[in-house]
C-alpha positions as CSV (number, residue, x, y, z in Angstrom):
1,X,36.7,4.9,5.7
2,X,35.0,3.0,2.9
3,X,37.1,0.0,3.5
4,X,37.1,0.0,7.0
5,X,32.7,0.4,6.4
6,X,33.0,-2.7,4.2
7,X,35.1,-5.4,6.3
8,X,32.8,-4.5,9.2
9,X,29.9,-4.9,7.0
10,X,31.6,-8.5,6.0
11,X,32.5,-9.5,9.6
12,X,28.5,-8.4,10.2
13,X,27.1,-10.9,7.1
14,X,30.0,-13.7,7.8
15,X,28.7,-13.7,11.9
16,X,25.3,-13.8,11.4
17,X,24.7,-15.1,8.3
18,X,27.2,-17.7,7.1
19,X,25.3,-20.8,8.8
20,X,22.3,-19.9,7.7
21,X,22.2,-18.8,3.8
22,X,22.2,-22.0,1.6
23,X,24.9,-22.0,-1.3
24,X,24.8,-25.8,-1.9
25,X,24.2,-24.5,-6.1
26,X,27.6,-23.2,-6.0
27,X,30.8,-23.7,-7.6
28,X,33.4,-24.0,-4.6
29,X,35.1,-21.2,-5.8
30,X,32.5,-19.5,-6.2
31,X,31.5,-19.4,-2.3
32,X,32.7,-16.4,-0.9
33,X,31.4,-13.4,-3.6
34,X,27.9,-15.5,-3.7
35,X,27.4,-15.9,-0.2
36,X,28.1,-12.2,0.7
37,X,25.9,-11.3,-2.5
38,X,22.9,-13.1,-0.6
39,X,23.7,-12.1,2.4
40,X,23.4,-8.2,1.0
41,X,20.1,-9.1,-0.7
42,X,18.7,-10.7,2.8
43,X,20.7,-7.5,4.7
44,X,18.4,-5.6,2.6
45,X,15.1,-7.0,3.1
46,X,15.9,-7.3,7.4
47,X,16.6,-3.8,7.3
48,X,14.0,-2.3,5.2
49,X,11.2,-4.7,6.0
50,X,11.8,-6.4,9.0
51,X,12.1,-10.0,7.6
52,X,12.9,-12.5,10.0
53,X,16.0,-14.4,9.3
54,X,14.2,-17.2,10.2
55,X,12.6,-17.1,6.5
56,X,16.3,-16.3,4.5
57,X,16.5,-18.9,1.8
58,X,12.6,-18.4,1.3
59,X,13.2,-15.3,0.1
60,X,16.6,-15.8,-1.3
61,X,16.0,-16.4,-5.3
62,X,19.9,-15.7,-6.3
63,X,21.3,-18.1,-9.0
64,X,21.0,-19.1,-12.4
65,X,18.1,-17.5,-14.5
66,X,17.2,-15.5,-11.8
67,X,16.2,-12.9,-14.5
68,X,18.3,-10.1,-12.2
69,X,16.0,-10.9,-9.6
70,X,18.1,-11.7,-6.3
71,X,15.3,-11.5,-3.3
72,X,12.0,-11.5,-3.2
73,X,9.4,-11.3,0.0
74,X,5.3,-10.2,0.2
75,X,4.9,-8.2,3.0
76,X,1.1,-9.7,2.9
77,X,-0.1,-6.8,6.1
78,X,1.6,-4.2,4.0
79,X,0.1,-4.7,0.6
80,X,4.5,-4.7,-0.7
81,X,6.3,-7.0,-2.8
82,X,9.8,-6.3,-2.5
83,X,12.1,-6.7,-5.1
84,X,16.2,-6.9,-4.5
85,X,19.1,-6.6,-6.8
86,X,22.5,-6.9,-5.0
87,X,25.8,-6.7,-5.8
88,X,29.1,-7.5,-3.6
89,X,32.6,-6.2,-4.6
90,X,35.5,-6.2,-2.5
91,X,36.8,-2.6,-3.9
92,X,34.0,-0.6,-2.0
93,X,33.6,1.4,-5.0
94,X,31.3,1.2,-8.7
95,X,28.1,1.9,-9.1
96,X,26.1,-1.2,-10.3
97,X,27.4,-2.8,-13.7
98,X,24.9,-0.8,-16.3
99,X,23.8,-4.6,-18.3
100,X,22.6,-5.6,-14.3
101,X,20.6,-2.7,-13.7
102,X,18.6,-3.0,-17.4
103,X,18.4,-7.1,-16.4
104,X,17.0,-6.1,-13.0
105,X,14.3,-3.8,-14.6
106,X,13.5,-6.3,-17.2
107,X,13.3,-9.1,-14.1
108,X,10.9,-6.7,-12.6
109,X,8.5,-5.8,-15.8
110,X,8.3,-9.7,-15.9
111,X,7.1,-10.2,-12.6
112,X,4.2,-7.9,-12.3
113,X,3.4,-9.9,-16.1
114,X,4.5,-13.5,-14.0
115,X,1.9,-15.9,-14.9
116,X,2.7,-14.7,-18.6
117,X,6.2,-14.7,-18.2
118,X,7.5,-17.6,-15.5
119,X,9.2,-20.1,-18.1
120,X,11.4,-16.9,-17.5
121,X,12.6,-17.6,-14.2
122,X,14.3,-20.4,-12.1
123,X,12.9,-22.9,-10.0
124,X,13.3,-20.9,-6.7
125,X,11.1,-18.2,-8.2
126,X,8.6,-20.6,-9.5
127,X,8.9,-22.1,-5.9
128,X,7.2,-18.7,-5.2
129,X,4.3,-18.4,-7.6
130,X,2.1,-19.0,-5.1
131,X,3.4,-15.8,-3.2
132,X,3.8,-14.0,-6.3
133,X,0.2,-14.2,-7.7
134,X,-1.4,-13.5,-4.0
135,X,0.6,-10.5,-4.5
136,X,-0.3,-9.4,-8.0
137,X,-4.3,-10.2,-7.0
138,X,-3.5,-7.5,-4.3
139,X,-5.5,-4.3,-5.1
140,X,-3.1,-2.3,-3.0
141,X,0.1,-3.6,-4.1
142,X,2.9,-1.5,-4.5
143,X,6.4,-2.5,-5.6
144,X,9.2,-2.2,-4.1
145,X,12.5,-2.3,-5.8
146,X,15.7,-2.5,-3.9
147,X,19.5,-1.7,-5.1
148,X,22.1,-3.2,-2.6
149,X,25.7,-2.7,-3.3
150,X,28.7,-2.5,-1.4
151,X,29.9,1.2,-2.3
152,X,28.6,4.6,-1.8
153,X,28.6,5.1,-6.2
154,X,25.5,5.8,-8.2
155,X,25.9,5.8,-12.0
156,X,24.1,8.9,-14.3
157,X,23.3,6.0,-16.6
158,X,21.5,3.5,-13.2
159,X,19.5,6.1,-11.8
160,X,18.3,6.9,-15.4
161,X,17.4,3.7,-16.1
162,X,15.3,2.7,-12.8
163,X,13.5,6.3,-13.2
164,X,12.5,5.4,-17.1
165,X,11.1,2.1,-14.8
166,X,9.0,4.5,-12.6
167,X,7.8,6.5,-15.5
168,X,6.4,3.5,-17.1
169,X,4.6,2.0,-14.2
170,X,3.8,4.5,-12.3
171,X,1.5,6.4,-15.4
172,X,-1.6,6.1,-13.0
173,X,-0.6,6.3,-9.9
174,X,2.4,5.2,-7.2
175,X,2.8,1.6,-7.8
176,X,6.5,1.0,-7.6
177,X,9.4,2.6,-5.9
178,X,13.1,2.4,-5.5
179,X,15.4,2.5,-2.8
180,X,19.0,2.5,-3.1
181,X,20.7,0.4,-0.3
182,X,24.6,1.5,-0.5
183,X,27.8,1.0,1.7
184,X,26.6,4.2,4.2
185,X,22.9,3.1,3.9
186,X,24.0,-0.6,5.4
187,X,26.6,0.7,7.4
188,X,24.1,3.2,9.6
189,X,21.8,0.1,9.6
190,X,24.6,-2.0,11.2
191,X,25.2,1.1,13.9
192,X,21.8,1.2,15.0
193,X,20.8,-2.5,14.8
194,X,20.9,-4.6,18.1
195,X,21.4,-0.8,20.0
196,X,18.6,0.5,21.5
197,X,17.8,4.2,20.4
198,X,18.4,7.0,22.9
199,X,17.3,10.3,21.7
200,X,17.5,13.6,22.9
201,X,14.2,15.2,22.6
202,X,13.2,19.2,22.8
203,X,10.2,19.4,24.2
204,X,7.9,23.3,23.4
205,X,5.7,24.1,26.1
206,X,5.8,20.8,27.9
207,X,3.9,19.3,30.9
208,X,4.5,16.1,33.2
209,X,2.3,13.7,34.9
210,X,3.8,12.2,38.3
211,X,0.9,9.8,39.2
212,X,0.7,6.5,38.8
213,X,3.8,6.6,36.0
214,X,6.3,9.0,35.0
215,X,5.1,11.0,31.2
216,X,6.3,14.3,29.4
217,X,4.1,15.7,26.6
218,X,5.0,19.1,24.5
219,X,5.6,19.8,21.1
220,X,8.3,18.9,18.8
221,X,10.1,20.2,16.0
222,X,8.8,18.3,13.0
223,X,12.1,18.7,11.2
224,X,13.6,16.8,14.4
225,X,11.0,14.0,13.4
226,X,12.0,13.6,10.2
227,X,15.9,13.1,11.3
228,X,14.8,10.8,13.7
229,X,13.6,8.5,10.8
230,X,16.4,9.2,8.6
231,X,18.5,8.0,11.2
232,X,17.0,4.7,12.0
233,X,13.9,4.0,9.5
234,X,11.1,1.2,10.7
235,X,13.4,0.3,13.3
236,X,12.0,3.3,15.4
237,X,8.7,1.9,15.5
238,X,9.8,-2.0,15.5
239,X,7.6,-2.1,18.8
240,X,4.4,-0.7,17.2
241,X,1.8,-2.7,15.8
242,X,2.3,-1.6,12.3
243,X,4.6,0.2,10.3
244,X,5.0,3.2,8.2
245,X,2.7,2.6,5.1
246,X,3.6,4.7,2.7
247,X,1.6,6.8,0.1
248,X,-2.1,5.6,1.4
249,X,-4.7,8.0,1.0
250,X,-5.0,9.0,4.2
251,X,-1.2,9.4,4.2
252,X,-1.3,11.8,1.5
253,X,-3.9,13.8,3.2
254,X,-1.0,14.4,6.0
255,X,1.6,14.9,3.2
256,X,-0.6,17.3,1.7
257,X,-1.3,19.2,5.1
258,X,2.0,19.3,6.0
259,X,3.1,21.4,2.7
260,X,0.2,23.4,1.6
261,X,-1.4,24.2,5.2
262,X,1.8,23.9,7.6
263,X,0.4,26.0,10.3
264,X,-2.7,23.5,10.8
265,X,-1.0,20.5,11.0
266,X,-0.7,20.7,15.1
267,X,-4.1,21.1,15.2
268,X,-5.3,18.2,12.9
269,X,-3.0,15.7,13.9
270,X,-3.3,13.3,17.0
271,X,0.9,13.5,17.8
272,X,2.9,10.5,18.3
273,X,3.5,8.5,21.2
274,X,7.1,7.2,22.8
275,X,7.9,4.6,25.3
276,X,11.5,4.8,26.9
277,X,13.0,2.5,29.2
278,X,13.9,5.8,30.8
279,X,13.5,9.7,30.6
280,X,16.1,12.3,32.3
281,X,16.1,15.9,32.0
282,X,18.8,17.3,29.7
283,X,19.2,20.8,31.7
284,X,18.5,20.5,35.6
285,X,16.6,22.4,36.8
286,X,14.1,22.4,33.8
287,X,12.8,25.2,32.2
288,X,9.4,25.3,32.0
289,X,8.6,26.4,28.6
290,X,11.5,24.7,26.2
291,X,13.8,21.8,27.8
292,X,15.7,18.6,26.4
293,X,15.3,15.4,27.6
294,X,17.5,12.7,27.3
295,X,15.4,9.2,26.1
296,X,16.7,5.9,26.5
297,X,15.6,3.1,24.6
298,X,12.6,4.8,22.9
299,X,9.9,3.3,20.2
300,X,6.8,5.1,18.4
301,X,4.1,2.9,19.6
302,X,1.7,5.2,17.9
303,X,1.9,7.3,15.4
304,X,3.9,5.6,13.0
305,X,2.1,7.2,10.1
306,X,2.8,10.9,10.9
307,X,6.5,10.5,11.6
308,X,6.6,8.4,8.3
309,X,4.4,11.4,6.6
310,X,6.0,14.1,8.3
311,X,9.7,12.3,6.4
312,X,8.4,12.0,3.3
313,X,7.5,15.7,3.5
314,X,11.1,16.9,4.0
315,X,12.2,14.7,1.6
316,X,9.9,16.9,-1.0
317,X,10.1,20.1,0.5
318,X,12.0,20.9,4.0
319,X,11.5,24.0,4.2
320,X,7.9,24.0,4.2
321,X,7.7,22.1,7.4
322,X,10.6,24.1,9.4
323,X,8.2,25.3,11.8
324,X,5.6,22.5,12.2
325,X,4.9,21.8,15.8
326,X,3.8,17.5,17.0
327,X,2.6,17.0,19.8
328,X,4.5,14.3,21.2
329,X,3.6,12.2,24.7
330,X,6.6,10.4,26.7
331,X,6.1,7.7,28.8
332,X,8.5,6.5,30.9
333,X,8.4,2.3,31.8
334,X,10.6,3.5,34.9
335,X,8.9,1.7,37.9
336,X,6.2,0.4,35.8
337,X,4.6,-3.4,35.3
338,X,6.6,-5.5,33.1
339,X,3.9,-5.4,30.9
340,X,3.2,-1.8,30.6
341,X,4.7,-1.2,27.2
342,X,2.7,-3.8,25.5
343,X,-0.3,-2.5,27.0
344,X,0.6,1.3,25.8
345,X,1.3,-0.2,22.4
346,X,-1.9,-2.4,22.2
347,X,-4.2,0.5,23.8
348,X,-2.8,3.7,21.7
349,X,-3.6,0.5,18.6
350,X,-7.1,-0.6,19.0
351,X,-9.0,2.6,19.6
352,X,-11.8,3.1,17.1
353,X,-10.7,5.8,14.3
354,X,-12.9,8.0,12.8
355,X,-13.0,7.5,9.1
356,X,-14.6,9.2,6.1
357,X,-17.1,7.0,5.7
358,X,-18.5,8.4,9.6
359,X,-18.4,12.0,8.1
360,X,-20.5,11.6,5.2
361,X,-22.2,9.7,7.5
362,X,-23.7,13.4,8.6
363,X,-24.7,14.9,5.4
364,X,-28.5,15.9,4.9
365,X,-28.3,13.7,1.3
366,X,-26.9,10.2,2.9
367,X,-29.6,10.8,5.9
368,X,-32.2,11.1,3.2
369,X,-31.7,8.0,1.3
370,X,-31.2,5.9,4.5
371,X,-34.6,7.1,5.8
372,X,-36.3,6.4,2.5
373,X,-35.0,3.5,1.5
374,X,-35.5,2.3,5.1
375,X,-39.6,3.0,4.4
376,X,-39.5,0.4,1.7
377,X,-38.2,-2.0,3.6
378,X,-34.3,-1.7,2.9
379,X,-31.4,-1.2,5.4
380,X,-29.0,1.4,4.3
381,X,-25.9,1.9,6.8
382,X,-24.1,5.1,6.5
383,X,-21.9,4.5,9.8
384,X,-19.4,1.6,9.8
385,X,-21.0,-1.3,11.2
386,X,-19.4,-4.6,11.9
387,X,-20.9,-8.1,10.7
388,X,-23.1,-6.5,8.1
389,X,-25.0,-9.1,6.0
390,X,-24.8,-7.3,2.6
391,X,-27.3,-8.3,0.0
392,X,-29.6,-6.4,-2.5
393,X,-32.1,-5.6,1.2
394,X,-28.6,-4.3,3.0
395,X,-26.0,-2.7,2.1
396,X,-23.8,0.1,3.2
397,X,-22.4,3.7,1.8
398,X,-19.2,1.5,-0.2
399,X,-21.2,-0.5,-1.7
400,X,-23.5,2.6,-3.1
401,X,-20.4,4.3,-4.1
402,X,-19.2,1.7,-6.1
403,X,-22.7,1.3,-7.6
404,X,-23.3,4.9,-8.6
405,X,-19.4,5.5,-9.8
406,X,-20.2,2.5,-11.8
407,X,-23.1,3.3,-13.1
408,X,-22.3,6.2,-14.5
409,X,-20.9,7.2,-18.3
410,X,-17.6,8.9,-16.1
411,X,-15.3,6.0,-16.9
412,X,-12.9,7.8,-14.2
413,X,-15.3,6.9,-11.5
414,X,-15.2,3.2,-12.5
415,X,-11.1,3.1,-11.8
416,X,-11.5,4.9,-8.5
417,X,-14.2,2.5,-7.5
418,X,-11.7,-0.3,-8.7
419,X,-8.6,1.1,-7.3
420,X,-9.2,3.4,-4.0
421,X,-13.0,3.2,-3.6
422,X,-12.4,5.7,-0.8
423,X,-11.9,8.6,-2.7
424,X,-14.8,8.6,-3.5
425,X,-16.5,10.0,-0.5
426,X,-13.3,11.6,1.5
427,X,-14.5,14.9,1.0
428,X,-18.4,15.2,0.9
429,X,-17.7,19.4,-0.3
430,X,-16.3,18.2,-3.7
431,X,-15.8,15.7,-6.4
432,X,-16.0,12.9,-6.8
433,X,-18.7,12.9,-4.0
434,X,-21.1,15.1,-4.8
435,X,-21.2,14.2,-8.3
436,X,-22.4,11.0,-7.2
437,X,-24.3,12.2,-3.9
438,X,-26.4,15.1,-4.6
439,X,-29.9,16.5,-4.7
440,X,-30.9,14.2,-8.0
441,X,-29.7,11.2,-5.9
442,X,-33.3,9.3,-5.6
443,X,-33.8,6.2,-3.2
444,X,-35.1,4.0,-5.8
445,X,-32.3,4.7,-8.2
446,X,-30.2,3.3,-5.7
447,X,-32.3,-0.2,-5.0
448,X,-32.2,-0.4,-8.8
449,X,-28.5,-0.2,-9.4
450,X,-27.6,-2.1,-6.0
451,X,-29.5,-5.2,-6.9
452,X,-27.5,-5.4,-10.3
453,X,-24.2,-5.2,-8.4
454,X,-24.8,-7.6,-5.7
455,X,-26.1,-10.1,-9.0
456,X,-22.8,-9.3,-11.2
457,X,-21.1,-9.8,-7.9
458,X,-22.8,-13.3,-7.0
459,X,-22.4,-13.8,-10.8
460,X,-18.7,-13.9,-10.9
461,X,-18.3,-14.9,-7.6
462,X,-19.8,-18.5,-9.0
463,X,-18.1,-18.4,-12.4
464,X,-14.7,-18.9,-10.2
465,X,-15.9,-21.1,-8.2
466,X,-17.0,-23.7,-10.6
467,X,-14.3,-25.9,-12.6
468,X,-14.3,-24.2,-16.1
469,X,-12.7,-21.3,-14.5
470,X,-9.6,-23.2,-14.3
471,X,-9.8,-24.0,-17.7
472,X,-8.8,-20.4,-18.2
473,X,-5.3,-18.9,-18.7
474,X,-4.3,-16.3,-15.9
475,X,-4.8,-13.4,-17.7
476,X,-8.6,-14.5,-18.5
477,X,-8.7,-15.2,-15.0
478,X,-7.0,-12.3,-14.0
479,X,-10.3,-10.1,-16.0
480,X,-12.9,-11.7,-13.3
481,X,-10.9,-10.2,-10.3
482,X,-8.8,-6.8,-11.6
483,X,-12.2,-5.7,-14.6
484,X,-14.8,-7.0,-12.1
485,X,-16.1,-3.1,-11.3
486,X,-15.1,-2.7,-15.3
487,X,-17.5,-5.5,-16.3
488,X,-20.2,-4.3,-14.1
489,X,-19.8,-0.8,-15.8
490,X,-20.2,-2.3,-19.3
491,X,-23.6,-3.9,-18.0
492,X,-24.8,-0.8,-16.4
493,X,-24.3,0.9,-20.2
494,X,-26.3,-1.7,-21.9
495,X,-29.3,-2.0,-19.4
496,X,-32.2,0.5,-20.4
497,X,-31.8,3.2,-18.6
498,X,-35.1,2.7,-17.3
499,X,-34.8,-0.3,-16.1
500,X,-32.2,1.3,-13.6
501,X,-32.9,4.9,-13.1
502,X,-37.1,4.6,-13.3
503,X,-39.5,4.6,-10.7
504,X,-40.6,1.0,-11.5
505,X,-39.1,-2.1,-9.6
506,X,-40.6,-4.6,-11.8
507,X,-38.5,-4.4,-15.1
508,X,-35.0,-4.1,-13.6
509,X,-36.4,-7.3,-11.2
510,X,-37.5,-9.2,-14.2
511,X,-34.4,-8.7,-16.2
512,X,-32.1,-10.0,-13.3
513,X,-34.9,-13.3,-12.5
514,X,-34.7,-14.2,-16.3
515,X,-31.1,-14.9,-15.7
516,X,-31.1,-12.1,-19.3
517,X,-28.3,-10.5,-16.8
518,X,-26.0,-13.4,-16.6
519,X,-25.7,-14.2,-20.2
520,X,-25.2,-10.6,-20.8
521,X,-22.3,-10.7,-18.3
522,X,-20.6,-13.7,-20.1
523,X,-21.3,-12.3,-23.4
524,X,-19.8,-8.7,-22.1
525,X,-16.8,-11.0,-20.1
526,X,-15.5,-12.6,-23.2
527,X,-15.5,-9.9,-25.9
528,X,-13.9,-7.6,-23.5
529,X,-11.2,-10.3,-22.4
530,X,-10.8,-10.9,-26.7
531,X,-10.3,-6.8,-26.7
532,X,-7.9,-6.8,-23.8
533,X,-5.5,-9.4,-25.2
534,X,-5.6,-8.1,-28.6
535,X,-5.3,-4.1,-27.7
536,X,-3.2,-4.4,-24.4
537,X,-1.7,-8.1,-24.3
538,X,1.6,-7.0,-22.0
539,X,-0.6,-5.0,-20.0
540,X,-0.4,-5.5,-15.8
541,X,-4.1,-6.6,-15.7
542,X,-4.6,-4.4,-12.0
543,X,-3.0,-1.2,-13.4
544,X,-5.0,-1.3,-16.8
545,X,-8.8,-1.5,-15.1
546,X,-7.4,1.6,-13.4
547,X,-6.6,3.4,-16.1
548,X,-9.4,5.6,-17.5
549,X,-7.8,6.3,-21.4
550,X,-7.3,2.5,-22.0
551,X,-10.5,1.7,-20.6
552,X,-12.2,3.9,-22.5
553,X,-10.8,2.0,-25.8
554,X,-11.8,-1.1,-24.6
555,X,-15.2,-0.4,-23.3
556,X,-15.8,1.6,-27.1
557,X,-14.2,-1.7,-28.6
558,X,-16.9,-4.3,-26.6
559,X,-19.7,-1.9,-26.8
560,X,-19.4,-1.8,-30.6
561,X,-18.8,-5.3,-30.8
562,X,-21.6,-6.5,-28.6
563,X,-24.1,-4.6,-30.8
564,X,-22.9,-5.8,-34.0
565,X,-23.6,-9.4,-32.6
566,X,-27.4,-8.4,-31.8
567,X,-28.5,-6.7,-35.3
């Protein structure tokens, strides 16, 4: 069955591909294996990310000094940069040659170090530097490394070698991944792609409206869920607005409900909603309380994110989620406008969601602050607002957040304000949040340390912007956006403490007018851009301002240096 898998897979690549995927750099005889090695690595990137074929040889970066690196494509809405190795043989079997999996990792350490590292590529990479660095300047970015080869085989020694590539990069959090894209992987891919996806759906304790349109809604096994998507990935939601985004923190809130609090999940999760060209009853006449129902054509409009969740959590633990319950709505476009499914889709999209910004919103302390900073003149918005004018006189609960995590000794705050500023009020019952929201919390603290991080803010924002910042290499340039919340934190620890966290507005307003602030924030800038590149020089500038042990060193490093300069 392998070879039969395989020449399908060729015919597949060779019919849709062959006009399309540029081998001009190629010795004649050369043609055949390159072109279906390309093909795989674009195969790869359609199936798992929805690229366009429209876009092929952009993302194509195959050839000569491609430093293992075969395809590469930003996925700008999805905060990913894919990464593809891929490998054709005609034998349908071998894992991945062992020297091409340790070039591939190698390829992708020097990416995430590119602006340091690009004499190290060829020119179709370079051609992409522009991509590249948007991607690396991403706060959210998370890599994803893809293995496509054209057998079923996995080697002890590949597998170990991408995991020691997880272990390294992922020290501080979920950065990178892997996926392995083999024969049966592309083969299901070519099954499902250009078929629509009919379904047959159990439905617990169902209802249906008749009026105006045809719908079913009930609960569903989550464990059928989670086979859907093993079956047929993004492609069951290639309708929806947006796709399944992976380990977010709101997405491991699901996760984490789904394995340590199973039985609630029904009742804290909105369900999922399906379109289908058509819905017919599995067993006529129905029963009331459990029945199938045959789905034609189907797409998860909404609720991407909880059938993506509710996969990842049988990946880790099956068992734990055998008897989670979805609620799950079925609409039928039967006898509908043409343009019904787009409006579902757009509709079941744009509805405001709650965040947890609008529940600490409702404690006693935020309420407190906003009314007493509103008495002296101040607007402080604890609801999301849109079209906020932030400055020192307004400002909302993110920017207070970042202020206090930063302005306090807790160098752990500082890389959860840099990397995933909403931790740090998601749960208002428990650290991080009441640590920096609590009783001893004072309205004037607050004006105090705002009006130094709107000025570091402004101060960097102008640094950039004027020429000498290009002057700089990209790593110096790379301190300014990844250490910006790190460089306010080393200003905030050599401030007097009264000038922040006293009563009086006058010394902390004086300090900032005499412009004493922004040559301390140069001064701070370059020692601790000397003590990066001498204690961490082939450090990934966004995951080291995240990391709270090698922040500590540096910060000890600057601190001590900046007060030798002043004696």
């Amino acid at each position: 069955m392998k070879t039969l898998q395989l020449n399908q897979l060729k015919r597949y690549l060779e019919n849709n591909f062959t006009s399309i995927i540029d081998i001009s750099d190629v010795a004649e005889e050369q043609n055949k294996t390159i072109f279906f090695s390309r093909a795989l690595a674009f195969y790869a990137l359609k199936t798992l990310a929805n690229v366009d074929s429209d876009i092929i040889n952009d993302c194509i970066t195959d050839g000569y000094n491609d430093n293992g690196i075969d395809a590469i494509f930003y996925q700008r809405d999805e905060h990913i940069l894919w990464l593809v190795q891929s490998k054709f043989k005609e034998s349908a079997s071998g894992a991945i040659e062992d020297g091409d999996v340790l070039k591939f990792t190698k390829g992708i350490r020097d990416i995430i170090e590119f602006n340091a590292k690009q004499e190290r590529f060829n020119d179709k990479i370079i051609a992409k530097s522009s991509e590249i660095n948007d991607a690396l300047e991403d706060y959210n970015i998370k890599f994803k490394c893809v293995l496509a080869y054209s057998s079923n085989d996995t080697s002890a020694h590949m597998k170990n070698t991408m995991n020691d590539l997880l272990n390294e990069i992922n020290t501080d959090g979920e950065y990178l991944s892997v996926e392995y894209f083999g024969l049966k992987e592309q083969h299901d891919a070519l099954k499902a792609e250009g078929n629509p996806i009919n379904l047959d759906i159990d439905l617990n304790n169902w209802g249906k409206i008749n009026e105006p349109y045809c719908a079913y809604y009930g609960q569903v096994y989550a464990v059928d869920i989670a086979n859907w998507y093993q079956n047929y990935k993004e492609k069951l939601s290639s309708k929806n607005i947006r796709g399944f985004k992976g380990e977010t923190i709101i997405n491991e809130k699901i996760i984490e409900t789904l394995l340590q609090t199973p039985e609630r999940f029904f009742y804290f999760n909105n369900g999922i909603t399906i379109i289908c060209k058509d819905i017919t009853y599995k067993r006529n006449p129905p029963n009331h309380e459990h029945n199938g129902f045959c789905c034609f054509d189907v797409s998860v409009v909404n609720g991407a994110q909880t059938v993506g969740c509710i996969a990842e959590a049988y990946n880790r633990d099956s068992e734990k989620i055998k008897d989670v319950k979805v609620l799950v709505r079925l609409i039928s476009l039967k006898d509908t406008p043409n343009d019904f499914g787009d409006l579902i889709t757009n509709a079941t999209n744009t509805q405001n969601k709650v965040s947890n910004k609008d529940f600490a919103s409702k404690d006693k302390i935020q309420i407190k602050l906003m009314k007493d900073l509103y008495l002296d003149g101040i607007n402080y918005y604890i609801k999301n607002y849109e079209g906020i004018q932030k400055n020192a006189k307004s400002f909302d609960l993110e920017d207070v957040a970042i202020a206090l995590a930063c302005s306090s000794d807790d160098i752990s705050l500082v890389n959860v304000a840099k990397g995933q500023v909403g931790k740090l009020y998601e749960d208002i019952n428990k650290r991080p949040y009441t640590t920096l929201f609590n009783e001893q919390t004072k309205y004037y603290q607050i004006k105090h340390i705002i009006k130094v991080l709107f000025a570091v803010d402004e101060y960097i924002e102008q640094f950039r912007n004027r020429k000498n910042i290009h002057s700089l290499n990209s790593r110096e340039r790379g301190f300014y956006i990844h250490g910006n919340r790190f460089l306010l934190h080393l200003l905030y620890s050599i401030i007097p403490k009264e000038f922040l966290f006293g009563y009086n507005d006058d010394k902390i307003d004086n300090y900032i007018n005499s412009k004493e602030l922004e040559r301390n924030c140069k001064k701070l800038a370059d020692i601790a851009i000397q003590c990066q590149e001498n204690l961490y020089p082939n450090a990934a500038l966004h995951q080291l301002y995240k990391n709270k042990d090698k922040c500590t060193i540096i910060k000890n490093e600057v601190i001590m240096q900046y007060s030798n300069s002043n004696n």
